[in-house]
C-alpha positions as CSV (number, residue, x, y, z in Angstrom):
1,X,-22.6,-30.3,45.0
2,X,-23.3,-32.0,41.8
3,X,-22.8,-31.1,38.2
4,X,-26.1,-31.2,35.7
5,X,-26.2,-34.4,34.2
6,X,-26.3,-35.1,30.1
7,X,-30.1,-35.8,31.0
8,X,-31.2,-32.2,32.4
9,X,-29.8,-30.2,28.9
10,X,-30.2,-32.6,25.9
11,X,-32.7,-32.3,23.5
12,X,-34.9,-35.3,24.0
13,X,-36.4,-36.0,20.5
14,X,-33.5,-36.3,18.2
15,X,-34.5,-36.9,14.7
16,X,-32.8,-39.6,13.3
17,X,-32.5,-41.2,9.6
18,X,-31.1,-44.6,8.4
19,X,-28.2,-44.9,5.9
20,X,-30.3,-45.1,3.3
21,X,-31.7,-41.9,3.2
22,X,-31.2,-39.4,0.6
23,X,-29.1,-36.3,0.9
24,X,-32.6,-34.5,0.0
25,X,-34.7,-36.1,2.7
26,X,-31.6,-34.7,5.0
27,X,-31.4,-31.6,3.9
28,X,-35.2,-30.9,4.6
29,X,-35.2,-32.7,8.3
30,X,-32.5,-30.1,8.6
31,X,-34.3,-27.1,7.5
32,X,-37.9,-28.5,8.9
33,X,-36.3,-29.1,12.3
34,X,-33.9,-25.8,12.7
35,X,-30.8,-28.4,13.1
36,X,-27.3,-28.5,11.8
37,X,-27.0,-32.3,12.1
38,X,-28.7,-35.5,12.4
39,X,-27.8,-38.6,13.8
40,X,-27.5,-41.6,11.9
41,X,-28.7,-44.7,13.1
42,X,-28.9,-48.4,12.4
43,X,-32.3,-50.9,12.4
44,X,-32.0,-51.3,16.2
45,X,-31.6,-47.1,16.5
46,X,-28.3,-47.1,17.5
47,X,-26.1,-44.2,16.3
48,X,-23.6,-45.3,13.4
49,X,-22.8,-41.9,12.9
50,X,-24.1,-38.4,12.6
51,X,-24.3,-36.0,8.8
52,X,-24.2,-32.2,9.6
53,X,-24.5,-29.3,7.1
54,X,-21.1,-29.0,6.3
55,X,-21.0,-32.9,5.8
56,X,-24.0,-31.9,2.6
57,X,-21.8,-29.2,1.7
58,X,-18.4,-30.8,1.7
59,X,-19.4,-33.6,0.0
60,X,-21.8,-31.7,-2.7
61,X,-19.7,-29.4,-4.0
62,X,-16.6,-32.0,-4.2
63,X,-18.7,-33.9,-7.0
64,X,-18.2,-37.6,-5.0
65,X,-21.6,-38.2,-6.0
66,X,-22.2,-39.0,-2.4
67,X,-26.2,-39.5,-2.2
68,X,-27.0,-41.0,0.7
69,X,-26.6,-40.6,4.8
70,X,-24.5,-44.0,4.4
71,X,-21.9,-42.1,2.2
72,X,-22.2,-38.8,4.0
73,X,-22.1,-39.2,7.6
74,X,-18.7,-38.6,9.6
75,X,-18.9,-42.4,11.6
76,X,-18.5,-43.6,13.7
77,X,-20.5,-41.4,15.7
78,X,-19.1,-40.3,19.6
79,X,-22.4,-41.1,21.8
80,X,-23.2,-39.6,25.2
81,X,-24.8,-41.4,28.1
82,X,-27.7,-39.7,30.2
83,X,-26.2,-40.3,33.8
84,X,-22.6,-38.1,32.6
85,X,-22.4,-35.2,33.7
86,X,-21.7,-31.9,31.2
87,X,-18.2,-31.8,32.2
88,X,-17.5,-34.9,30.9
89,X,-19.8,-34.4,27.7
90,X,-18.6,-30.9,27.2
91,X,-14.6,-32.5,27.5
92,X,-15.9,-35.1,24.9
93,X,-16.5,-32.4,22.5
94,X,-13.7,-30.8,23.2
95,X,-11.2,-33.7,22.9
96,X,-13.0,-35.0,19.8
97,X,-13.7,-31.6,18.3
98,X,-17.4,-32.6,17.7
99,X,-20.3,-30.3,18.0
100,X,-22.8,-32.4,19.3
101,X,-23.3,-35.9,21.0
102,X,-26.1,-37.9,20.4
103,X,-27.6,-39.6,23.4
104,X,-28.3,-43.4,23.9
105,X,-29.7,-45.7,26.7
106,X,-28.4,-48.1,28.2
107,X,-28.9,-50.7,25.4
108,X,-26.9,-47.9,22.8
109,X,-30.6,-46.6,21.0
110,X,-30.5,-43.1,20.3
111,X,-32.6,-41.0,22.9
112,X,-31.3,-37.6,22.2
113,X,-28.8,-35.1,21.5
114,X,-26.7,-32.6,23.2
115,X,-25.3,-30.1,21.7
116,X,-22.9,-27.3,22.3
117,X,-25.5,-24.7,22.4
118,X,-27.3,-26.8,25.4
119,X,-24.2,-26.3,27.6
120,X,-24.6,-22.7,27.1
121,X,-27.7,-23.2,28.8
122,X,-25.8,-23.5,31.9
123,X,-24.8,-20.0,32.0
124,X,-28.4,-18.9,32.0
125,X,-28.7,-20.4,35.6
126,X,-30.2,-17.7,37.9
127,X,-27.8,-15.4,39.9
128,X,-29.6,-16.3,43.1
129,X,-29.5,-20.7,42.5
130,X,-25.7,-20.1,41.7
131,X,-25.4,-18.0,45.0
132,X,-27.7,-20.9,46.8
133,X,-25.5,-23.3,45.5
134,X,-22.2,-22.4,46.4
135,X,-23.4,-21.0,50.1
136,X,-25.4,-24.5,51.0
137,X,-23.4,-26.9,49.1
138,X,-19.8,-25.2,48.8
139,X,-19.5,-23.4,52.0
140,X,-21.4,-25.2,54.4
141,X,-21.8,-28.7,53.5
142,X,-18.5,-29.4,51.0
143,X,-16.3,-27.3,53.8
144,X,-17.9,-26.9,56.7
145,X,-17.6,-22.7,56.7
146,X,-19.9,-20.6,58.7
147,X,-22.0,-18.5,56.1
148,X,-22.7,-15.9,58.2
149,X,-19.0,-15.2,58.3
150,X,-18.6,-14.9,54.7
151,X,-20.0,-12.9,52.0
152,X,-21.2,-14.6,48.4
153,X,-22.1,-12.0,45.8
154,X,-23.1,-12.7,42.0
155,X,-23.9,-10.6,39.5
156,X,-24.6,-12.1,36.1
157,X,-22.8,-15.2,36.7
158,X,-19.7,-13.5,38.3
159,X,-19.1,-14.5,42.1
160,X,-17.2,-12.5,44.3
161,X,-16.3,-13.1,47.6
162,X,-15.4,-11.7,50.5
163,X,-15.0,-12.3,54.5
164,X,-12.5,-14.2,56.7
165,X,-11.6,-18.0,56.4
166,X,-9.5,-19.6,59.4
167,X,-6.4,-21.0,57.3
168,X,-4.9,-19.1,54.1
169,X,-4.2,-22.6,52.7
170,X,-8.2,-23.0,52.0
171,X,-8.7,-19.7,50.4
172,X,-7.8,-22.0,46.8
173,X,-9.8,-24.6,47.8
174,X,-12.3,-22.4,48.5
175,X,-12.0,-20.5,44.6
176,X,-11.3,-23.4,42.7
177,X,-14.9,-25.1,44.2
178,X,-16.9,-22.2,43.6
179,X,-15.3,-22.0,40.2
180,X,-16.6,-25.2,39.3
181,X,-20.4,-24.7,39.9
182,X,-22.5,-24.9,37.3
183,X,-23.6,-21.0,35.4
184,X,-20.2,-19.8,37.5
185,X,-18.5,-17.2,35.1
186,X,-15.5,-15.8,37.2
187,X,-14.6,-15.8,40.7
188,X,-13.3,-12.3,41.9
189,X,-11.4,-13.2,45.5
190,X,-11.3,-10.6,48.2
191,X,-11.4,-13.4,51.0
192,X,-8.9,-12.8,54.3
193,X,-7.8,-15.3,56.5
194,X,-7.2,-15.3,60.5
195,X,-3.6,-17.8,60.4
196,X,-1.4,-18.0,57.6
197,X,-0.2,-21.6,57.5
198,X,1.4,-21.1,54.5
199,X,5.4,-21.2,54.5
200,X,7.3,-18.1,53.5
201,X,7.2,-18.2,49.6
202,X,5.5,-21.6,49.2
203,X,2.8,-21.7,47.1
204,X,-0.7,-22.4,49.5
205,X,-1.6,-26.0,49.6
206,X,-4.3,-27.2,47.2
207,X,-6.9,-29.6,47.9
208,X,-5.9,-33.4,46.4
């Protein structure tokens, strides 16, 4: 089971300007290219930090005289690597309350950007590649469950499921992992078990 990687969503062409360029020049990239922000980079095209639309507003309407993506730009800029996978990129954004991430190589050069409406993306993923997923790579090869003996369902992204496990202890196991496939809304759980090896008002035992 593998998340999608940084790689498979962002956009691969950012358009990038130096510090030097005028809040004009930005405000048309922005317009030309249907984006809210641009990366900033430096002579060797490595992100110093990124100017979005409310970075032109902000700084516009406050009368700082700020004319250039040098003065605008929030820096320094929070970068994204290809090989990540989007949980980490999306927890980035979320810890550092950012919208976007441009991309860089190895070296640091800007290659791209990833933004939050690419992660949506991942919620677009076919009904029947989630269901593939989480019967191959979940159930069989993660687990080690018989698929004939249970019953995966999805319906726009929500998975139910359904059928007998051997222990009630895996039943979490078994939710939280399908949970965490990529395009996986909701999990609705109507799985029984044969033994319950849980003790009498424990809580079942979790995967570590």
């Amino acid at each position: 089971m593998r998340h999608r990687s940084v790689a498979d969503l962002m956009t691969p062409t950012a358009v990038g300007v130096q510090r030097g360029t005028p809040f004009k020049e930005i405000a048309r990239l922005l317009k030309e290219f249907d984006i809210s922000a641009v990366p900033v980079v430096d002579e060797a095209e490595r992100p110093v930090g990124v100017v979005s639309e409310a970075d032109l507003l902000r700084k516009r309407s406050s009368g700082s005289g700020a004319n250039t993506a040098a003065d605008l730009m929030t820096s320094p800029a929070i970068t994204a690597q290809t090989e990540w996978s989007v949980v980490r990129a999306a927890r980035v954004m979320r810890g550092r309350q950012v919208k976007r991430l441009p991309v860089v190589d190895a070296a640091g050069r800007l290659i791209g950007i990833l933004s939050r409406s690419d992660l949506l993306q991942l919620f677009l993923r076919r009904d029947h590649a989630i269901q593939e997923e989480i019967l191959e790579d979940v159930l069989t090869r993660t687990l080690g469950l018989s698929p004939s003996s249970l019953t995966v369902e999805v319906t726009d992204g929500l998975v139910t499921l359904s059928g007998t496990v051997g222990r009630r202890s895996l039943v979490p196991i078994v939710l939280r992992l399908c949970q965490s496939v990529d395009g996986v809304v909701d999990v609705v759980n109507r799985l029984d078990y044969q033994q319950d090896d849980v003790s009498v008002g424990a809580e079942p035992a979790t995967e570590r």
